[in-house]
PDB file as gemmi writes it, atoms N, CA and C in Angstrom:
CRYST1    1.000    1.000    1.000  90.00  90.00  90.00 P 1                      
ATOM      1  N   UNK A   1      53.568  61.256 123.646  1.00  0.00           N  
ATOM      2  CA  UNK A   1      53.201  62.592 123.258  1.00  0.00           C  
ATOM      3  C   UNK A   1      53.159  62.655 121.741  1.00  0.00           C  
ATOM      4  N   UNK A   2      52.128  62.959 121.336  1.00  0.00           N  
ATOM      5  CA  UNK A   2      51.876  63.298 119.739  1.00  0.00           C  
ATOM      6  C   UNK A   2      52.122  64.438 119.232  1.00  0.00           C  
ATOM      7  N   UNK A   3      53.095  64.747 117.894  1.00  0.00           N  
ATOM      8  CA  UNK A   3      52.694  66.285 117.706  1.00  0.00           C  
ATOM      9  C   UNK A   3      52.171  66.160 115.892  1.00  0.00           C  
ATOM     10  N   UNK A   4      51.414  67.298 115.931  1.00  0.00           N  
ATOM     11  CA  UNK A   4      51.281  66.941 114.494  1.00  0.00           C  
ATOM     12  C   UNK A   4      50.811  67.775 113.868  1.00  0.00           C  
ATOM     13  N   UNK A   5      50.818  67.809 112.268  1.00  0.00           N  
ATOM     14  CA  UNK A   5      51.568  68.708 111.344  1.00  0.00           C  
ATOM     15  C   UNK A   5      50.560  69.742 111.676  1.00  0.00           C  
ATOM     16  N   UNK A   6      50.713  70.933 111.676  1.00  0.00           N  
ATOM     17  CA  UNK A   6      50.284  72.614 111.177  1.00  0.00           C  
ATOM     18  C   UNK A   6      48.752  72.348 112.036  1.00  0.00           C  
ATOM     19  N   UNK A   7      48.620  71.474 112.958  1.00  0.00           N  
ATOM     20  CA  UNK A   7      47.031  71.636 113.632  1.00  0.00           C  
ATOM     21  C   UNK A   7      46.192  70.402 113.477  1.00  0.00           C  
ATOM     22  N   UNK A   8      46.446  70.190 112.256  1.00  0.00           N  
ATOM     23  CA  UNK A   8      45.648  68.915 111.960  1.00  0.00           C  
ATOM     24  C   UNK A   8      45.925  67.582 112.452  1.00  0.00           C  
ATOM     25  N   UNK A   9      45.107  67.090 113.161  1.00  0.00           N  
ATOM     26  CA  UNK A   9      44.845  65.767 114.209  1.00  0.00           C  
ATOM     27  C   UNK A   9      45.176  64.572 113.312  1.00  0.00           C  
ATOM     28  N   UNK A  10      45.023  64.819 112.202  1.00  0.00           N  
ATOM     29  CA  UNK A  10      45.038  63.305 110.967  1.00  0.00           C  
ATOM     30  C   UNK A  10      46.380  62.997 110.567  1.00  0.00           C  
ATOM     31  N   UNK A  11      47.398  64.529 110.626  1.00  0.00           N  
ATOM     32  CA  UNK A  11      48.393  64.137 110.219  1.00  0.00           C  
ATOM     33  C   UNK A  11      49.680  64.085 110.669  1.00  0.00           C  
ATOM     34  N   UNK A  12      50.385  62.986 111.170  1.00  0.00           N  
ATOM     35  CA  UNK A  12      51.284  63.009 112.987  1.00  0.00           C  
ATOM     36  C   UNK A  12      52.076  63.445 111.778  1.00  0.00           C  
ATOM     37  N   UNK A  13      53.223  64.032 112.987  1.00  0.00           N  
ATOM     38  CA  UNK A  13      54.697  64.605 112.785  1.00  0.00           C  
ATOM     39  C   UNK A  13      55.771  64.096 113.353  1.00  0.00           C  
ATOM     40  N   UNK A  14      55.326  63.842 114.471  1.00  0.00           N  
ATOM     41  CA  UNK A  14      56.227  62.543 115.132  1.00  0.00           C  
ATOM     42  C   UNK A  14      55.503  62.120 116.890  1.00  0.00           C  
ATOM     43  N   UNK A  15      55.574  60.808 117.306  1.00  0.00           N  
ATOM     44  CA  UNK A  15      55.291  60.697 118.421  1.00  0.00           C  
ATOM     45  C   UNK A  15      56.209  60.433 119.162  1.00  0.00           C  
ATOM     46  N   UNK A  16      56.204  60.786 120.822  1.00  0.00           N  
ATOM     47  CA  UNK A  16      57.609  60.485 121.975  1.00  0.00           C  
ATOM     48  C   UNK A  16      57.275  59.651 123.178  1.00  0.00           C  
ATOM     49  N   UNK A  17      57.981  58.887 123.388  1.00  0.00           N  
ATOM     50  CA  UNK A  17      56.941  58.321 124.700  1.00  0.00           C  
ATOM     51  C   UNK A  17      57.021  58.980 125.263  1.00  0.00           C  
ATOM     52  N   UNK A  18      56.218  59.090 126.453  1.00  0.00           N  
ATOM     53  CA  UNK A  18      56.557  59.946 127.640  1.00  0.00           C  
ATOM     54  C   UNK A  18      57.062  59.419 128.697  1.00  0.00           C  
ATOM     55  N   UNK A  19      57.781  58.520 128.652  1.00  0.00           N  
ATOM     56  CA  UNK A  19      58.610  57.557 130.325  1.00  0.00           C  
ATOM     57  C   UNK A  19      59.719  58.102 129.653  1.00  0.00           C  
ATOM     58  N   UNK A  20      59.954  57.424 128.438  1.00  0.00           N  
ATOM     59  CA  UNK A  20      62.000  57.513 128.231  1.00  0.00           C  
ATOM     60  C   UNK A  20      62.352  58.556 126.959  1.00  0.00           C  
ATOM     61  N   UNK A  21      60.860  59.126 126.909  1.00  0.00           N  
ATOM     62  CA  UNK A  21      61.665  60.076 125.656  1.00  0.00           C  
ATOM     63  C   UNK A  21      62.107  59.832 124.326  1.00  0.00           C  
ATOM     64  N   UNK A  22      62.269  58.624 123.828  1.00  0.00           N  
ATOM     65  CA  UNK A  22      62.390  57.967 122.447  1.00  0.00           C  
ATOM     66  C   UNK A  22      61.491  58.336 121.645  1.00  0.00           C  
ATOM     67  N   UNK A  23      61.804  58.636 120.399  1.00  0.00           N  
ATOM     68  CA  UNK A  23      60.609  59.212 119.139  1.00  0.00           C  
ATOM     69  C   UNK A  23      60.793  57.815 118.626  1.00  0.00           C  
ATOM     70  N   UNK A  24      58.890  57.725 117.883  1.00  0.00           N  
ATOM     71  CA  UNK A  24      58.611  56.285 117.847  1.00  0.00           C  
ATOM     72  C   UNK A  24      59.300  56.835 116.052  1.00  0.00           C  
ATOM     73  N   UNK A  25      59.173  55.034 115.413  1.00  0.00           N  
ATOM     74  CA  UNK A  25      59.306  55.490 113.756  1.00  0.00           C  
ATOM     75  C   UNK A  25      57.584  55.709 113.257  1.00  0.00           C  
ATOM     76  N   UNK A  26      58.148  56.649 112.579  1.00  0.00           N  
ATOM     77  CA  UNK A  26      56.843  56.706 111.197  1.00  0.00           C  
ATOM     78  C   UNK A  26      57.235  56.838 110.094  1.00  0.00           C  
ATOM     79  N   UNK A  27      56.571  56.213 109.524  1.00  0.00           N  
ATOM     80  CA  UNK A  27      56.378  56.428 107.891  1.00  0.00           C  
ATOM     81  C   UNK A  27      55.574  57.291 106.770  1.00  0.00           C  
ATOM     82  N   UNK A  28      55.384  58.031 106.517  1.00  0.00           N  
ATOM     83  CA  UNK A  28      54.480  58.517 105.807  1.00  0.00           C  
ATOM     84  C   UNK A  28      53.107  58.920 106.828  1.00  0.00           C  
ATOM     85  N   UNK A  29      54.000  59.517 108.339  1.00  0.00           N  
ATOM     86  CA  UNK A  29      52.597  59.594 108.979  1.00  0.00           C  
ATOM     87  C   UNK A  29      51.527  58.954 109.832  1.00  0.00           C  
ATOM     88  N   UNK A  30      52.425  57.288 109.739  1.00  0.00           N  
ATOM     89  CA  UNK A  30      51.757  56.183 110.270  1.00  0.00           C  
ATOM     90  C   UNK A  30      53.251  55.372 111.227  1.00  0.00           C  
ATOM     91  N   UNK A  31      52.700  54.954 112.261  1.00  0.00           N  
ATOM     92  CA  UNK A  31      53.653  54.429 113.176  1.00  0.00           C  
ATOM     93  C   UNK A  31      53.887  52.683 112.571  1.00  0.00           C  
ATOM     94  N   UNK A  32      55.462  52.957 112.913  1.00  0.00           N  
ATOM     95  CA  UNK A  32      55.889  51.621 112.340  1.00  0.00           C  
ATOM     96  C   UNK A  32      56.417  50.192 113.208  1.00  0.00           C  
ATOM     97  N   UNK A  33      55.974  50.565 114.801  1.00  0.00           N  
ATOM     98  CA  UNK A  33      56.229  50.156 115.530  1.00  0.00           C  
ATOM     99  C   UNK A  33      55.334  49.998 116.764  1.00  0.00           C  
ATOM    100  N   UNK A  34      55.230  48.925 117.430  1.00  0.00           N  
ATOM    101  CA  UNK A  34      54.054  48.786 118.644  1.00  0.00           C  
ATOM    102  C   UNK A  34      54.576  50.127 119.372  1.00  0.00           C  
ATOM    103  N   UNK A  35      52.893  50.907 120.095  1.00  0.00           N  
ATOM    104  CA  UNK A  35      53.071  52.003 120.742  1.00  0.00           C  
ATOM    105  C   UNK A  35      51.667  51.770 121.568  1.00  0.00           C  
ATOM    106  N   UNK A  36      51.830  51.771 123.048  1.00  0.00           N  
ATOM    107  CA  UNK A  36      50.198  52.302 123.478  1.00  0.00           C  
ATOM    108  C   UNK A  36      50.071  53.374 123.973  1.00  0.00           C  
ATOM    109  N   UNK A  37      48.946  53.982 123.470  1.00  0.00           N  
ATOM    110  CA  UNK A  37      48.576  55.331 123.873  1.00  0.00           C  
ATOM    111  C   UNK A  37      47.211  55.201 124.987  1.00  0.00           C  
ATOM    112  N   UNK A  38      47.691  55.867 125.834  1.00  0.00           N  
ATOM    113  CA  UNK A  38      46.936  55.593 127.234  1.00  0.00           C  
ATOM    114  C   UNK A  38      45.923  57.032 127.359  1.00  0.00           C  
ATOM    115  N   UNK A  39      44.769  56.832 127.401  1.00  0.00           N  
ATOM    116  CA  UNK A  39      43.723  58.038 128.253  1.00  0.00           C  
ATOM    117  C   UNK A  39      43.072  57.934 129.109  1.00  0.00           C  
ATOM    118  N   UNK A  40      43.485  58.829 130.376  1.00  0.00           N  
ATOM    119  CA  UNK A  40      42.476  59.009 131.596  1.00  0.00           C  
ATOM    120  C   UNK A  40      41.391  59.779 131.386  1.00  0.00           C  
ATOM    121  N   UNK A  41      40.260  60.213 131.843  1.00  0.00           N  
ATOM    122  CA  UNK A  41      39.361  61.762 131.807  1.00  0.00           C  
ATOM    123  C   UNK A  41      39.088  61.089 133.188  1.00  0.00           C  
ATOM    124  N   UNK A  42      39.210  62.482 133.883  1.00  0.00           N  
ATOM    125  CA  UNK A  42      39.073  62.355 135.363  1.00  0.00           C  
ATOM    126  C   UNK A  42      37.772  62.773 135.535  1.00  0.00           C  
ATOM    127  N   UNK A  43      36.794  62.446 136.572  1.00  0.00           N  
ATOM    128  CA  UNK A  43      35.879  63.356 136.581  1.00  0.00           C  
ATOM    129  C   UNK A  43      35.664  63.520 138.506  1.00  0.00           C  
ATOM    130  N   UNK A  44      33.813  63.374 138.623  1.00  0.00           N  
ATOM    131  CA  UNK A  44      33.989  63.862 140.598  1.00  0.00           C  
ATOM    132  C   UNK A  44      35.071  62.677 141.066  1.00  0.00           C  
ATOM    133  N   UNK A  45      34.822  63.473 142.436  1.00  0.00           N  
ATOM    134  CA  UNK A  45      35.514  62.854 143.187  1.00  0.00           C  
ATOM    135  C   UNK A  45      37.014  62.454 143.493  1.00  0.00           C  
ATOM    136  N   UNK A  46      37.732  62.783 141.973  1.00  0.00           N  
ATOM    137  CA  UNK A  46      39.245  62.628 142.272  1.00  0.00           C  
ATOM    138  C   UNK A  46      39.570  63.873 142.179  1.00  0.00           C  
ATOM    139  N   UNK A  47      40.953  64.417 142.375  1.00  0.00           N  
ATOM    140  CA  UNK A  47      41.886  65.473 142.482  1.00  0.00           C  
ATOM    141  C   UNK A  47      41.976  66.375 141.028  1.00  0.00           C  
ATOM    142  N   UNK A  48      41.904  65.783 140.403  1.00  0.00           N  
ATOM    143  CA  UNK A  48      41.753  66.171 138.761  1.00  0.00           C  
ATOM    144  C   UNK A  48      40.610  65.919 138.026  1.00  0.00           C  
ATOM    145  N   UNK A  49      39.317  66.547 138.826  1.00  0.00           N  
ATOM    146  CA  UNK A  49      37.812  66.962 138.411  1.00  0.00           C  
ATOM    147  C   UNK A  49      37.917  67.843 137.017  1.00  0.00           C  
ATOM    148  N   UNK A  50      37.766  66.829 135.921  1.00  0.00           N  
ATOM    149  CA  UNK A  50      37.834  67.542 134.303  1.00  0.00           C  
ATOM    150  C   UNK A  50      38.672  67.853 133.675  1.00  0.00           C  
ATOM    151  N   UNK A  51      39.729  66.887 133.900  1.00  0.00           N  
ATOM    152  CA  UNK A  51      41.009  66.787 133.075  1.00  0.00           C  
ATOM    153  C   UNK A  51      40.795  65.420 132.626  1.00  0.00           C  
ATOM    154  N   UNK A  52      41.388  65.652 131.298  1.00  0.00           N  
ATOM    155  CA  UNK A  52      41.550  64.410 130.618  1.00  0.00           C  
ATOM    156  C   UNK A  52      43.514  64.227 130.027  1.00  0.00           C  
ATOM    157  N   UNK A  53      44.079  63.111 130.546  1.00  0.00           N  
ATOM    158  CA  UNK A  53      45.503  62.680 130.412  1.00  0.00           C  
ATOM    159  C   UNK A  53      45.454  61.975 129.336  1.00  0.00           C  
ATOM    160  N   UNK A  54      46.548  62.602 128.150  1.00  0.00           N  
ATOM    161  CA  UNK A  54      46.764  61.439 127.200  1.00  0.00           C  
ATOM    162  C   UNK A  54      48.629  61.506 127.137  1.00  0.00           C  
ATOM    163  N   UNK A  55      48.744  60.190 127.192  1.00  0.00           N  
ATOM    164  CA  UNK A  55      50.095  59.593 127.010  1.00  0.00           C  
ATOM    165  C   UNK A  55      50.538  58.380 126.003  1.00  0.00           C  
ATOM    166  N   UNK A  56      51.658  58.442 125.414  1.00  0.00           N  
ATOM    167  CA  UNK A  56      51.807  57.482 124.473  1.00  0.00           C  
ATOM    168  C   UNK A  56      53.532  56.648 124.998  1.00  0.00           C  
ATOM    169  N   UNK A  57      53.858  55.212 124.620  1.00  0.00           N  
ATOM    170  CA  UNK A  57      54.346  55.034 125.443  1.00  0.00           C  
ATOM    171  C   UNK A  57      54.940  53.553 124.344  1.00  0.00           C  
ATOM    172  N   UNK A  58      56.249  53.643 124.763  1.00  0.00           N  
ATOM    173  CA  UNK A  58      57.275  52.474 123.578  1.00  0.00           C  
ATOM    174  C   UNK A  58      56.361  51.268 123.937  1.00  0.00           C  
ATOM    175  N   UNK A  59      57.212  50.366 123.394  1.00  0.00           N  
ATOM    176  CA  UNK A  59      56.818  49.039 123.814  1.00  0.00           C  
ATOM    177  C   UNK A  59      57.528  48.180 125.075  1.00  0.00           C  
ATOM    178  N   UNK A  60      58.597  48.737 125.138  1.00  0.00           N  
ATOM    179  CA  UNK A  60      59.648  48.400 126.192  1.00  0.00           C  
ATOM    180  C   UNK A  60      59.157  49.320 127.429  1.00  0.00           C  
ATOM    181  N   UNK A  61      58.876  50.270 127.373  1.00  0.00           N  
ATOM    182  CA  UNK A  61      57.964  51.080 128.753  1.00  0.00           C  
ATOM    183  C   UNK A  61      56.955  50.639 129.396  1.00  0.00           C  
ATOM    184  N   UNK A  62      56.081  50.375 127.727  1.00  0.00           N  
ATOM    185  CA  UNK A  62      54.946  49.906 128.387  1.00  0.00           C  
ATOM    186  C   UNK A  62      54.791  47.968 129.477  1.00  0.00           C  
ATOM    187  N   UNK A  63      55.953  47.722 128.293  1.00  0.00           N  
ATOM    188  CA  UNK A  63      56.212  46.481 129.263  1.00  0.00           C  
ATOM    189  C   UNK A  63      56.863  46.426 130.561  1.00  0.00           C  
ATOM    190  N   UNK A  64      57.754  47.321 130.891  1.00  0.00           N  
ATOM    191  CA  UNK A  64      58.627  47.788 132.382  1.00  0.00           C  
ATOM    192  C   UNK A  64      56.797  48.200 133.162  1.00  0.00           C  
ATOM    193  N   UNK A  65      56.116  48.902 132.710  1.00  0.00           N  
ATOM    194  CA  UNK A  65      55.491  49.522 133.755  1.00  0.00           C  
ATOM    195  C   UNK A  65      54.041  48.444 133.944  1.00  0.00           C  
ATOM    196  N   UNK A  66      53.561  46.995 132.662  1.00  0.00           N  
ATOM    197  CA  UNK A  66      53.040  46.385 133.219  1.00  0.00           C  
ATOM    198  C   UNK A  66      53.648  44.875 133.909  1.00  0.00           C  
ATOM    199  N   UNK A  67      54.958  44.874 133.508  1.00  0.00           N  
ATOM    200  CA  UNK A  67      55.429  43.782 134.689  1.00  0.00           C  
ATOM    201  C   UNK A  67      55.547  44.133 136.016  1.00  0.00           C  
ATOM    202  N   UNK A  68      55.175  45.464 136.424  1.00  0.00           N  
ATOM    203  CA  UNK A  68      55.525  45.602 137.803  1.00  0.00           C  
ATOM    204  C   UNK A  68      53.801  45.238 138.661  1.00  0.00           C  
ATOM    205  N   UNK A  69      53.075  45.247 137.603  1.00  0.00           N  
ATOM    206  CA  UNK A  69      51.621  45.108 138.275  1.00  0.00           C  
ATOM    207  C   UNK A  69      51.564  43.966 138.790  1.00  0.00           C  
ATOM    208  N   UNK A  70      50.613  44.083 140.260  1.00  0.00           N  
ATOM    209  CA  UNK A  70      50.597  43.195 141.216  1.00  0.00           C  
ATOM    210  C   UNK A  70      49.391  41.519 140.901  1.00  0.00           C  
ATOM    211  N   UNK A  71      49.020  42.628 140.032  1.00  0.00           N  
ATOM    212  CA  UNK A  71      47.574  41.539 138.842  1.00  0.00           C  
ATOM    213  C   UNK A  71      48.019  42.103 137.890  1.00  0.00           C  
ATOM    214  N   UNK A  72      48.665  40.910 136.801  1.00  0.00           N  
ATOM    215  CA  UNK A  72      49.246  40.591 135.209  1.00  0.00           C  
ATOM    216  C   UNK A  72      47.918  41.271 134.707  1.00  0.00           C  
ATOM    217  N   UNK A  73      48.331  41.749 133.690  1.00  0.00           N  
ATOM    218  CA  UNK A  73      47.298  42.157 132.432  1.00  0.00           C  
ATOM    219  C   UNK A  73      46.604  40.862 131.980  1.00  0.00           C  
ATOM    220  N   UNK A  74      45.388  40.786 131.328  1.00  0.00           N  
ATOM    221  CA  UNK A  74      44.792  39.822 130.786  1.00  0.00           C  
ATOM    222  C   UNK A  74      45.609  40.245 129.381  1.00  0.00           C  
ATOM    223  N   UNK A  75      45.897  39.001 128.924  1.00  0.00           N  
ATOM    224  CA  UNK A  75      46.581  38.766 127.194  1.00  0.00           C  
ATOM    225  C   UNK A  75      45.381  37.702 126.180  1.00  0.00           C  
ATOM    226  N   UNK A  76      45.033  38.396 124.968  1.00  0.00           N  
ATOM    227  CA  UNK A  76      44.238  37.620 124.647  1.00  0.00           C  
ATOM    228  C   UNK A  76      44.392  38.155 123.159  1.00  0.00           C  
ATOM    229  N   UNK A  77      44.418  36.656 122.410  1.00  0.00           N  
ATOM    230  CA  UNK A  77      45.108  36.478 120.629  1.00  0.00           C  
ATOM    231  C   UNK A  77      44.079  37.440 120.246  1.00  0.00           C  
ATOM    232  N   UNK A  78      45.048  38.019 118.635  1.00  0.00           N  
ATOM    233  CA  UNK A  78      44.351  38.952 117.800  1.00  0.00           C  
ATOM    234  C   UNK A  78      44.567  38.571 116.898  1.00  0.00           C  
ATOM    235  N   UNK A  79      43.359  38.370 115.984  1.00  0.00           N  
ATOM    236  CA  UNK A  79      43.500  37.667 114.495  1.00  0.00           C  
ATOM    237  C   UNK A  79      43.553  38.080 113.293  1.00  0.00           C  
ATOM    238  N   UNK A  80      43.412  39.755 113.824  1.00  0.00           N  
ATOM    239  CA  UNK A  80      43.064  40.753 112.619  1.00  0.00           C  
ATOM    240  C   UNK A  80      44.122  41.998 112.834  1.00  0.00           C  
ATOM    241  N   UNK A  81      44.624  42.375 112.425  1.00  0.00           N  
ATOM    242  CA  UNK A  81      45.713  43.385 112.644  1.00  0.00           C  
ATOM    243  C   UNK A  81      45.083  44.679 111.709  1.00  0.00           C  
ATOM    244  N   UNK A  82      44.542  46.228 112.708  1.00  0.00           N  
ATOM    245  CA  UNK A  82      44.175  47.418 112.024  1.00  0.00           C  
ATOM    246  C   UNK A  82      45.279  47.771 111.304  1.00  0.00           C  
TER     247      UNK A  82                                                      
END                                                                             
């Protein structure tokens, strides 16, 4: 979960995961620590026709909730760090 300053989208205030509740670190506004932020947008056919889900999520969550998958994530090197 993101919140951030006075409206403006550019400038975080703090982020929480949403499994365990931990506020990630930031610095000056910028996260100082691995975080994935996950988005659904639902559209026909499922239960939630025009909702869009956004969640953000530690690194230790996100790893509890993809070791339980029945097919491993594909892992593949990154040579450039944003």
């Amino acid at each position: 979960m993101r919140q951030y300053l006075e409206g403006n989208k550019r400038s975080l205030k703090y982020i929480v995961c949403n499994q365990c509740g931990r506020e990630m670190k930031l610095e000056n506004g910028i996260v100082q620590e691995g975080v994935y932020s996950g988005e659904a947008r639902w559209g026909y056919f499922s239960q939630k026709d025009g909702e869009r889900h956004l969640f953000d999520l530690c690194e230790e969550c996100y790893g509890n909730l993809t070791g339980g998958f029945l097919i491993p994530v594909t892992v593949e090197d990154e040579t450039e760090f944003l």
